[in-house]
Biopython code that builds the backbone (N, CA, C, O; Angstrom):
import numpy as np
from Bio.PDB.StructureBuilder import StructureBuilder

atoms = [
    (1, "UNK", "N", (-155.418, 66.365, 134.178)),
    (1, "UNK", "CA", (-156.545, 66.006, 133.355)),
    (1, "UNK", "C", (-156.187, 66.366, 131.918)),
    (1, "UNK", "O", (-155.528, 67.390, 131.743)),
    (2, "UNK", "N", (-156.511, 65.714, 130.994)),
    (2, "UNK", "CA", (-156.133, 65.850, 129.754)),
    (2, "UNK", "C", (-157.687, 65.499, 128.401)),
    (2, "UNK", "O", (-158.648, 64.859, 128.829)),
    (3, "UNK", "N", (-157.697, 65.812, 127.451)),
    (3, "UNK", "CA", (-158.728, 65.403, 126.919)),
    (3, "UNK", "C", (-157.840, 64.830, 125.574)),
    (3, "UNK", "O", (-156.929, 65.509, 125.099)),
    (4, "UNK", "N", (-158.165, 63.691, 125.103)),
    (4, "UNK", "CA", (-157.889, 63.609, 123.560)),
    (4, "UNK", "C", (-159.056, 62.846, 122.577)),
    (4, "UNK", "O", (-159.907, 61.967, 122.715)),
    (5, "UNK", "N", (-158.542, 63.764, 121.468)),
    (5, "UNK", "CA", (-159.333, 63.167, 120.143)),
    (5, "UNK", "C", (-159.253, 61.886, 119.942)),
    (5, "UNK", "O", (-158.191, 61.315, 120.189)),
    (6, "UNK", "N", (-160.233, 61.259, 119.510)),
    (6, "UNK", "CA", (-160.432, 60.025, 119.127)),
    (6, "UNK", "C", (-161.033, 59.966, 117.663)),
    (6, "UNK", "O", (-161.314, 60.960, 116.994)),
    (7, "UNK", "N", (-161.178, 58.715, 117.289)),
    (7, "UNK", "CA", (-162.080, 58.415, 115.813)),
    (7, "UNK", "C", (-163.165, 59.604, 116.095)),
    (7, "UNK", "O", (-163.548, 60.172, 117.118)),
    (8, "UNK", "N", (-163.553, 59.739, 114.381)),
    (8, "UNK", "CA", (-164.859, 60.483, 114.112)),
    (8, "UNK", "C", (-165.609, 60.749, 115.272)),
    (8, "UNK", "O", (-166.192, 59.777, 115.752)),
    (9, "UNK", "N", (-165.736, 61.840, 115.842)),
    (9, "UNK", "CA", (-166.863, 62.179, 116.927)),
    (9, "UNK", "C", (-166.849, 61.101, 118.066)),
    (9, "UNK", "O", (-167.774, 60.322, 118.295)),
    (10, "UNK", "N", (-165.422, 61.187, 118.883)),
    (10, "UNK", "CA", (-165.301, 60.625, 120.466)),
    (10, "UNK", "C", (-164.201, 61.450, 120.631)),
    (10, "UNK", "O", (-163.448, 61.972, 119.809)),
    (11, "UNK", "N", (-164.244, 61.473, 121.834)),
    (11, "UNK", "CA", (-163.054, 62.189, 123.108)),
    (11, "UNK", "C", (-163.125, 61.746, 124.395)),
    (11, "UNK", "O", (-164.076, 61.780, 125.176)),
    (12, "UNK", "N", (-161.925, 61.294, 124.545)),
    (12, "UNK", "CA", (-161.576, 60.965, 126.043)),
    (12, "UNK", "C", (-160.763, 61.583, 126.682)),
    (12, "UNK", "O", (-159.731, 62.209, 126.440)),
    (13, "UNK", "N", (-161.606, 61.226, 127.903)),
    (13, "UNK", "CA", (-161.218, 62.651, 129.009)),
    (13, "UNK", "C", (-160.556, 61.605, 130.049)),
    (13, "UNK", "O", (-160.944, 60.575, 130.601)),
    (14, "UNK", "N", (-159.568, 62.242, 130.048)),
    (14, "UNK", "CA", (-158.474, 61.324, 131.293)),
    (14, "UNK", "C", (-158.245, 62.158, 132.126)),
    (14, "UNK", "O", (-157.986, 63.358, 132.033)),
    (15, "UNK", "N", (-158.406, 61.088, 133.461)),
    (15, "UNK", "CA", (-158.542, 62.476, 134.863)),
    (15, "UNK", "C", (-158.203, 61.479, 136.129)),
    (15, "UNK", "O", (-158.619, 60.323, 136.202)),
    (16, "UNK", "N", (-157.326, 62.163, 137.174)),
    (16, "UNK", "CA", (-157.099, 61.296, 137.590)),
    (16, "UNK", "C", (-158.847, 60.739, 138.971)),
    (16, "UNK", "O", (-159.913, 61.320, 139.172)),
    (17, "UNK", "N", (-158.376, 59.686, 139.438)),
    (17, "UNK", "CA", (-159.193, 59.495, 140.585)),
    (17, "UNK", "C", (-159.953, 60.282, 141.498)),
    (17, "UNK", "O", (-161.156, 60.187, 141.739)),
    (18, "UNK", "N", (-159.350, 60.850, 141.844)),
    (18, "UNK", "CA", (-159.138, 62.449, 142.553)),
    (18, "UNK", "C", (-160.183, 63.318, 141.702)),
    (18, "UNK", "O", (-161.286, 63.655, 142.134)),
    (19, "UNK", "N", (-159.832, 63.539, 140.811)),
    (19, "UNK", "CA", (-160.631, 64.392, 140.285)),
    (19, "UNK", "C", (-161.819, 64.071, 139.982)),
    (19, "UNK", "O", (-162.838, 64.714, 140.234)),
    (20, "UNK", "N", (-161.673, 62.462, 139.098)),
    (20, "UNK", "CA", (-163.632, 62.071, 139.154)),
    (20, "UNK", "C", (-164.345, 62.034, 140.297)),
    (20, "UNK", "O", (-165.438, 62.599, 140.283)),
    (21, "UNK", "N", (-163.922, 61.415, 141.443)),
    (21, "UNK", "CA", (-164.679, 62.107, 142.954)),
    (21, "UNK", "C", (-165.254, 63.152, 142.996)),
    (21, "UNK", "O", (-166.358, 63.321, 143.515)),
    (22, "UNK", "N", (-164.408, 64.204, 142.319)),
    (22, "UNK", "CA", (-164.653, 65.963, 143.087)),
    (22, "UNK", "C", (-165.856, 65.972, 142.172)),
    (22, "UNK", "O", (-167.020, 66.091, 142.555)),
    (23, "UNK", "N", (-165.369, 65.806, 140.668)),
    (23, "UNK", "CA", (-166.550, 65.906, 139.609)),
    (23, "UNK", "C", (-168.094, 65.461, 140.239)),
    (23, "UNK", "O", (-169.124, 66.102, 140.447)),
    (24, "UNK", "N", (-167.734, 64.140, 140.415)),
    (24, "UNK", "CA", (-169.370, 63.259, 140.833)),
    (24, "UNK", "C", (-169.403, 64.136, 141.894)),
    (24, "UNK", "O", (-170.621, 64.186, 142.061)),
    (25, "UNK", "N", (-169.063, 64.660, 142.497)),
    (25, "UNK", "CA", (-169.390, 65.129, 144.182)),
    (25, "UNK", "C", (-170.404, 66.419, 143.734)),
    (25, "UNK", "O", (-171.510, 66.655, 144.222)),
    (26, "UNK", "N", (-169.742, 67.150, 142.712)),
    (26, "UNK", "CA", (-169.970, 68.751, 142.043)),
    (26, "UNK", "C", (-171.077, 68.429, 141.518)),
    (26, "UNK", "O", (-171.909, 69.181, 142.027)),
    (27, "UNK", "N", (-171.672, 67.617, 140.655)),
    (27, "UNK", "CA", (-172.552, 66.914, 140.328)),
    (27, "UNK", "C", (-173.532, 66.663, 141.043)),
    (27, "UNK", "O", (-174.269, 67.648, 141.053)),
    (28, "UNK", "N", (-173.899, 65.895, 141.614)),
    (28, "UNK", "CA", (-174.573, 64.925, 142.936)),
    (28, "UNK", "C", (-175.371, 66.589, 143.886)),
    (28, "UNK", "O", (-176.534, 66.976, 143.992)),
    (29, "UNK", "N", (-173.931, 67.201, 144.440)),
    (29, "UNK", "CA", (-174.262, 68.628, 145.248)),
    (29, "UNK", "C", (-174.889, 69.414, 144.382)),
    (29, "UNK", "O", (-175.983, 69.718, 144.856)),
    (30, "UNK", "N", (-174.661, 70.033, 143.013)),
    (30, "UNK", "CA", (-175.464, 70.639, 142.406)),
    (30, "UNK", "C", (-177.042, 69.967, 142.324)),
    (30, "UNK", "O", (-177.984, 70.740, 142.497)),
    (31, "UNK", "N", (-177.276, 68.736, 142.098)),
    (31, "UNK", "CA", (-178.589, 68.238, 141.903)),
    (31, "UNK", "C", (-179.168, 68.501, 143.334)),
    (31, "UNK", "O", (-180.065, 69.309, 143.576)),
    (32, "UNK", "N", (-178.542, 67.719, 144.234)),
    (32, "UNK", "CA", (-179.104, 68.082, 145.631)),
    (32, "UNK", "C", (-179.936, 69.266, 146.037)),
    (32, "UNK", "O", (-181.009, 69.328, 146.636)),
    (33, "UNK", "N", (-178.809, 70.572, 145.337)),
    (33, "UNK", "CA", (-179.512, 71.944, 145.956)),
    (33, "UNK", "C", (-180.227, 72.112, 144.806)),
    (33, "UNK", "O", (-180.551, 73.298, 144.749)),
    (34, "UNK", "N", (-180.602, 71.552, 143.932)),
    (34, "UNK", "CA", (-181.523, 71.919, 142.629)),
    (34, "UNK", "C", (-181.029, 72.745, 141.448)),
    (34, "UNK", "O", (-181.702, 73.328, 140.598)),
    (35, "UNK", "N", (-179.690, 72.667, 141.582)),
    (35, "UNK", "CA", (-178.910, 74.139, 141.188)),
    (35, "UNK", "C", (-179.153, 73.879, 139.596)),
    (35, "UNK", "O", (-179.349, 74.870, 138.893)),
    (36, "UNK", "N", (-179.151, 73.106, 139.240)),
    (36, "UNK", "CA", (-178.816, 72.374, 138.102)),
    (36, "UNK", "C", (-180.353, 72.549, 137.225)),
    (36, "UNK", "O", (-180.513, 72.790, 136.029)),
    (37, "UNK", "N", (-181.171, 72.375, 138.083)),
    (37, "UNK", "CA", (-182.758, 72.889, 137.326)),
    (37, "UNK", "C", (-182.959, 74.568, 137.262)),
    (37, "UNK", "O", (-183.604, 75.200, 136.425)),
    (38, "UNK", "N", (-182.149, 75.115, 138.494)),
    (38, "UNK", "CA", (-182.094, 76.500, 138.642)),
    (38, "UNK", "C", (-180.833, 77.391, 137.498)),
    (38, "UNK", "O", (-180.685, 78.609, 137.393)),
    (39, "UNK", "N", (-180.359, 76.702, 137.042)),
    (39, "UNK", "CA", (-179.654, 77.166, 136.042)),
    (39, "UNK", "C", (-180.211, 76.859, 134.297)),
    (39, "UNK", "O", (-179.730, 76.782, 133.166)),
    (40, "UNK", "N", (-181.214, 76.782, 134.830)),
    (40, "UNK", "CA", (-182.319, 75.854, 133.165)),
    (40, "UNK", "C", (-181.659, 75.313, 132.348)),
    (40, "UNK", "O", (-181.614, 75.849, 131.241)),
    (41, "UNK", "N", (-180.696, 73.722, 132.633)),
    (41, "UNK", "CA", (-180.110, 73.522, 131.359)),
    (41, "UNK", "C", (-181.135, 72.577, 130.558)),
    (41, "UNK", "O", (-182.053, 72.070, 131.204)),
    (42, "UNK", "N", (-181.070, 72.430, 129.779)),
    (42, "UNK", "CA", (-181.845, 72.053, 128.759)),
    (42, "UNK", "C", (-181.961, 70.420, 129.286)),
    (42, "UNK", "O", (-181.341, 70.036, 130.278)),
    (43, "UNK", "N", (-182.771, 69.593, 128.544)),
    (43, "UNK", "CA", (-182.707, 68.243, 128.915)),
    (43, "UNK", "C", (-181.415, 67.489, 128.226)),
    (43, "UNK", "O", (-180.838, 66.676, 128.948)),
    (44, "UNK", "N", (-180.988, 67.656, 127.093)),
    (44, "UNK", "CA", (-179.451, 66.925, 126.859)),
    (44, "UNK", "C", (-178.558, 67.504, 127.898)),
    (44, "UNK", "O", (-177.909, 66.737, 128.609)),
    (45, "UNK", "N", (-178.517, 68.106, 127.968)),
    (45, "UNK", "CA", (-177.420, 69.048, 129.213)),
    (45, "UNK", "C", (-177.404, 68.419, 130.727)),
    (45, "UNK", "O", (-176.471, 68.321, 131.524)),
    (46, "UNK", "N", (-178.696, 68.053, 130.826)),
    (46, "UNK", "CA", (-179.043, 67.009, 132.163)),
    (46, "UNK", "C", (-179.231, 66.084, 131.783)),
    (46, "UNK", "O", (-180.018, 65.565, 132.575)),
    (47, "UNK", "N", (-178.951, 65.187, 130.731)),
    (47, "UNK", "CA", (-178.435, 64.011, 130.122)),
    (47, "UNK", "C", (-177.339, 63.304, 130.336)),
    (47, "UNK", "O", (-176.986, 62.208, 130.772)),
    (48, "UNK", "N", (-176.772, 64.606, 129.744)),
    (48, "UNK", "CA", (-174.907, 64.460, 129.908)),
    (48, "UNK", "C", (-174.348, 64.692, 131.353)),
    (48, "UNK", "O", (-173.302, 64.152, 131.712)),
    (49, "UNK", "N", (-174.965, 65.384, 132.041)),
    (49, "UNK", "CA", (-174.577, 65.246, 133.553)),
    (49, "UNK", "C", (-174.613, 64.558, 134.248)),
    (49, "UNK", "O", (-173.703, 64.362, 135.053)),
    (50, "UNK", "N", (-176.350, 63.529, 134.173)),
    (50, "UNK", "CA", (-176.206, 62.051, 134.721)),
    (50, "UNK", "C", (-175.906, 61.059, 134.083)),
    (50, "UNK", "O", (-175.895, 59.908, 134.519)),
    (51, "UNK", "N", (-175.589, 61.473, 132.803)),
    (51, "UNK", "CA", (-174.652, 59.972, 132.109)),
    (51, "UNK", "C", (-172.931, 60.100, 132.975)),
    (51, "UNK", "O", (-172.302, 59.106, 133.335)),
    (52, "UNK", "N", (-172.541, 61.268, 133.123)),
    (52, "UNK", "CA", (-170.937, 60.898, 133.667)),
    (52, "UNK", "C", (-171.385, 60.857, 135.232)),
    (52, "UNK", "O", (-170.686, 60.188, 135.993)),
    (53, "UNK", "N", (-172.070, 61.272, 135.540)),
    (53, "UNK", "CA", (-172.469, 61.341, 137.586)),
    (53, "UNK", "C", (-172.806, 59.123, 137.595)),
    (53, "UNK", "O", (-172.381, 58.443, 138.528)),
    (54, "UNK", "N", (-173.532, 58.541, 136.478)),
    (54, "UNK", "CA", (-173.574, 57.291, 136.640)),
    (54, "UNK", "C", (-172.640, 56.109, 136.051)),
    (54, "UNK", "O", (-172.741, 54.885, 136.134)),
    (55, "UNK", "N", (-171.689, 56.951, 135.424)),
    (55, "UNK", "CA", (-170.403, 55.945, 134.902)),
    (55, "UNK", "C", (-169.550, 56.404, 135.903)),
    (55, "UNK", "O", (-168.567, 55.666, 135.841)),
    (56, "UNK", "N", (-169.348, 57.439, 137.030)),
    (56, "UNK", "CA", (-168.306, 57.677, 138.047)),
    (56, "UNK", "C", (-168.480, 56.461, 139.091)),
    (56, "UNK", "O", (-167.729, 55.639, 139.616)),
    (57, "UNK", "N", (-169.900, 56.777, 139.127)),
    (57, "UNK", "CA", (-170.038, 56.042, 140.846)),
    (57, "UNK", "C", (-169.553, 54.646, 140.984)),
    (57, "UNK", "O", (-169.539, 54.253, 142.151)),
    (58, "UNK", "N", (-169.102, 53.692, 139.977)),
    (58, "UNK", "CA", (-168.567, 52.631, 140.169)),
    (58, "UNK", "C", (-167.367, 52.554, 140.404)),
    (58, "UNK", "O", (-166.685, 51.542, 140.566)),
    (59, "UNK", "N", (-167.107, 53.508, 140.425)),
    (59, "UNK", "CA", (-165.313, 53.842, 140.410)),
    (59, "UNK", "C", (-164.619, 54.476, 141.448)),
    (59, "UNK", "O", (-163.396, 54.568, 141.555)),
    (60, "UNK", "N", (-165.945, 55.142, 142.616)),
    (60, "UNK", "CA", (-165.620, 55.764, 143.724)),
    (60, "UNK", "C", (-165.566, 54.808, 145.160)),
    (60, "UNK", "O", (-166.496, 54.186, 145.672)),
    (61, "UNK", "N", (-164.770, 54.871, 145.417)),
    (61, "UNK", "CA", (-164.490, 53.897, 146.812)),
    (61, "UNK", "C", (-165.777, 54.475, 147.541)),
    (61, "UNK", "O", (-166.301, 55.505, 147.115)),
    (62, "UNK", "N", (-166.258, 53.828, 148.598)),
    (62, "UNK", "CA", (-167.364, 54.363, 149.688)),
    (62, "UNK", "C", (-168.394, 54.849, 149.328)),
    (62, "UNK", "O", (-169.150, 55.045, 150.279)),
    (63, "UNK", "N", (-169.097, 55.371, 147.637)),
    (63, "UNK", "CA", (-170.235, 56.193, 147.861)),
    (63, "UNK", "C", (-171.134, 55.405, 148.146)),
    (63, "UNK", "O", (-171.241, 54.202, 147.905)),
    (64, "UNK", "N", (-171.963, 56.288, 148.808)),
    (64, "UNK", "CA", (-173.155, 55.717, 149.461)),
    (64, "UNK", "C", (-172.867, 55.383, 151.023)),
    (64, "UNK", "O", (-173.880, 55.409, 151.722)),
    (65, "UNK", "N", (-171.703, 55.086, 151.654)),
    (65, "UNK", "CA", (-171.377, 54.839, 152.686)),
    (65, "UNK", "C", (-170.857, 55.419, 153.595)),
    (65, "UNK", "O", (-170.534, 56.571, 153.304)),
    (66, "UNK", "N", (-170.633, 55.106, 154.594)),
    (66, "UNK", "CA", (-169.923, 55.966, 155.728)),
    (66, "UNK", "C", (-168.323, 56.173, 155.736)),
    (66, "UNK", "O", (-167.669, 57.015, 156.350)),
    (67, "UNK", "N", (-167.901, 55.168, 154.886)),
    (67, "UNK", "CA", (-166.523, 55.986, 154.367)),
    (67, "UNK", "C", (-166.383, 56.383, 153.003)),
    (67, "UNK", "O", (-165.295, 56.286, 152.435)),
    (68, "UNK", "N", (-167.522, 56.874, 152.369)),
    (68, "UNK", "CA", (-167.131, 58.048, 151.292)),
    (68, "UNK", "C", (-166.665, 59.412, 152.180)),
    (68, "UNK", "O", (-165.741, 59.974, 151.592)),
    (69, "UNK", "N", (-166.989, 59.996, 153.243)),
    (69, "UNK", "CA", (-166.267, 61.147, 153.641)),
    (69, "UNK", "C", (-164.819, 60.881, 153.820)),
    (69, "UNK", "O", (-164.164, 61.825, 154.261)),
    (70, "UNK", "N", (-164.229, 59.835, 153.574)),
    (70, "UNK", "CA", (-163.090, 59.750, 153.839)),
    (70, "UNK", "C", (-162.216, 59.604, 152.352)),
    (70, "UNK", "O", (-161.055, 59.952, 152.139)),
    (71, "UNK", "N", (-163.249, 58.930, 151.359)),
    (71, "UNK", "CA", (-162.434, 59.272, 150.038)),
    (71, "UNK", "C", (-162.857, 60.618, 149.730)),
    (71, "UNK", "O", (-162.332, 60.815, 148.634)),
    (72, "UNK", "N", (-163.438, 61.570, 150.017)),
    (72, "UNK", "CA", (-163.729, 62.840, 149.541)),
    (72, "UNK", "C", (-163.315, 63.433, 150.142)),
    (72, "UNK", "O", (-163.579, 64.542, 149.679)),
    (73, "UNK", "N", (-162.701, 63.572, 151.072)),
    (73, "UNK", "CA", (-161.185, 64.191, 152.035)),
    (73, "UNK", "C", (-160.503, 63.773, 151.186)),
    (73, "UNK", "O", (-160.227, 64.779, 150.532)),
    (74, "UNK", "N", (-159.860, 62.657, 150.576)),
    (74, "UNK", "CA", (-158.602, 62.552, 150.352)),
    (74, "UNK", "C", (-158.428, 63.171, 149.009)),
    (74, "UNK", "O", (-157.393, 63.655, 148.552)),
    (75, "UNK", "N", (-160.026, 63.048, 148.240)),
    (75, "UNK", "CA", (-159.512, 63.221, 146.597)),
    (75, "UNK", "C", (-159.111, 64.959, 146.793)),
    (75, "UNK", "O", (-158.066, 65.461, 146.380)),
    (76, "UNK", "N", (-159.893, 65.484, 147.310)),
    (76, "UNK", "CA", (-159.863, 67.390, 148.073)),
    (76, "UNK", "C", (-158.150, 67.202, 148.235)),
    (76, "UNK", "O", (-157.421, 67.525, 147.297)),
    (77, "UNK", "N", (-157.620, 66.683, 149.442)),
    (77, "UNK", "CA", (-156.443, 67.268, 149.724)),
    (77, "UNK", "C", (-155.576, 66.668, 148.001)),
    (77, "UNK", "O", (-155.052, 67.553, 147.325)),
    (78, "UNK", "N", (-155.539, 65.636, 147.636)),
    (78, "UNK", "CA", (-154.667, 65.186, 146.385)),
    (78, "UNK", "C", (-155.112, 66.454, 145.226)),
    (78, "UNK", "O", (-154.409, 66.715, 144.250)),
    (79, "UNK", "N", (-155.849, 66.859, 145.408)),
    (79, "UNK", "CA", (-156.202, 68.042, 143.943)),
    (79, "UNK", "C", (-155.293, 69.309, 144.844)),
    (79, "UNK", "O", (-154.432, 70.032, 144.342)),
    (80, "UNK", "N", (-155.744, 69.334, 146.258)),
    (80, "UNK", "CA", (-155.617, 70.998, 146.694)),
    (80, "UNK", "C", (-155.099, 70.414, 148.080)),
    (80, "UNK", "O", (-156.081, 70.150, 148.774)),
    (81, "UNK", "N", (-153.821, 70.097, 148.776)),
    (81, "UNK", "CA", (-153.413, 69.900, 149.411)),
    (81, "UNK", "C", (-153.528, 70.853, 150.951)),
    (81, "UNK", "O", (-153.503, 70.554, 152.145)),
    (82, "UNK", "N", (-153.621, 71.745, 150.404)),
    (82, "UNK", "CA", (-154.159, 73.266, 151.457)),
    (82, "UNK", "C", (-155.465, 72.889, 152.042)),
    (82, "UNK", "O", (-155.774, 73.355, 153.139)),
    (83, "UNK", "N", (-156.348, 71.999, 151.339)),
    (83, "UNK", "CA", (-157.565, 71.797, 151.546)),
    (83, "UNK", "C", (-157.870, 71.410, 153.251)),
    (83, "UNK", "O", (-159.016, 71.181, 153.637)),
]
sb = StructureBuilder()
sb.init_structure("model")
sb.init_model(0)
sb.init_chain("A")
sb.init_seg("    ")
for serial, (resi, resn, name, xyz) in enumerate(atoms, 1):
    if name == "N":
        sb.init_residue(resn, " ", resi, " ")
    sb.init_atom(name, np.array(xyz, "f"), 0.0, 1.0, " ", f" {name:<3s}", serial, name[0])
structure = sb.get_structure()
């Protein structure tokens, strides 16, 4: 994963496949258990969390389906092979 500067006030964050999965997953699971209201972030803060949780999901093989457990096995073992 890498981040770079761009023009005046942008940055792009390059990451592989693998990793935006885990992200949206970390995401998605934090909202689920409420964690995310239980940690009081402010409303931009839960802005910015479902602005990247809704530019991932087009990009994830299976969510919503019965073979997302199978891309979320794979992105797990490609980050952490031990997994």
């Amino acid at each position: 994963m890498e981040a770079l500067e761009g023009s005046i006030g942008t940055v792009t964050l390059r990451m592989s496949q693998a990793e935006a999965v885990v992200l949206h997953e970390a995401i998605a699971r934090a909202e689920f258990a409420n964690d995310l209201g239980e940690i009081e972030l402010q409303p931009v803060e839960q802005k910015v969390f479902s602005a990247v949780q809704q530019t991932l999901a087009p990009l994830i093989a299976g969510l919503g389906t019965d073979g997302y457990q199978g891309t979320l096995d794979r992105a797990y073992t490609a980050i952490d092979p031990k997994m």
